[in-house]
N, C-alpha and C positions, 0 to 999 in steps of 0.2 A: 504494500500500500504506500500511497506517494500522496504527501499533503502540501501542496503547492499555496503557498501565503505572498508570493510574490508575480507580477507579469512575465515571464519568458518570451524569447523571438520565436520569431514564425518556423526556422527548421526545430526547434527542442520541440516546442508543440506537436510540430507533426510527429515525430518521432515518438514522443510521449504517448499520443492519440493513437496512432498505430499499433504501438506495442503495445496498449493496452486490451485486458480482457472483456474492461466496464469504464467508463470514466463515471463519476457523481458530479453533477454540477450543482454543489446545493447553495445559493447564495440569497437571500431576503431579498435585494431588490432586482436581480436580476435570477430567477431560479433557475433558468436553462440559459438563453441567448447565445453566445460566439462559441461559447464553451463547447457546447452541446451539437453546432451545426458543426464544427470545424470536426469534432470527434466523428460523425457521421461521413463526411468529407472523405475521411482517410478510411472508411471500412470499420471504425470500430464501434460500440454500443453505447450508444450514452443512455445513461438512468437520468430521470426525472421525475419530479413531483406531478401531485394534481393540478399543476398551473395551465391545463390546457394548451399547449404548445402543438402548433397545427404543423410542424416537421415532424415529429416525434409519433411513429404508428408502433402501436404495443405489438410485439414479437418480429417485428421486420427489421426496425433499424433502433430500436429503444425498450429499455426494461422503464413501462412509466404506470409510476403509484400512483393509484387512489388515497391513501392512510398518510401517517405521518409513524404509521407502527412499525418499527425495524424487521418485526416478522415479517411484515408484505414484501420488504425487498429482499428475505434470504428466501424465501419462497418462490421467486421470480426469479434467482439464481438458480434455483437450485440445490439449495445449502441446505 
């Protein structure tokens, strides 16, 4: 797991996004946005909340809650 608290450039990102298995974009004012489309971009899955995000289709390109319950997303893994 990788907790990114700062901006990175454009190739870390891709590489980060790709390599990843899941990305979380969980942020208050922005819950999905750049994060979430840029992860899609490269092939990899971004997870999101119930913020209704109209890029985000549950099992195609996004694991996306209903809840706020951590069970709903180990359950959407998998886990």
């Amino acid at each position: 797991m990788v907790s990114l608290r700062s901006p990175l450039d454009s190739d870390s990102c891709r590489v980060l996004f790709h390599g990843s298995a899941a990305v979380l974009a969980n942020r208050g004012r922005e819950p999905f946005g750049l994060v979430g489309l840029e992860t899609m971009a490269v092939d990899g899955v971004a997870c999101t909340g119930c913020s209704g995000e109209d890029s985000a289709v549950p099992g195609r390109n996004a694991l996306v809650l209903e809840t706020n319950d951590l069970q709903e997303f180990l359950r959407l893994c998998g886990a």
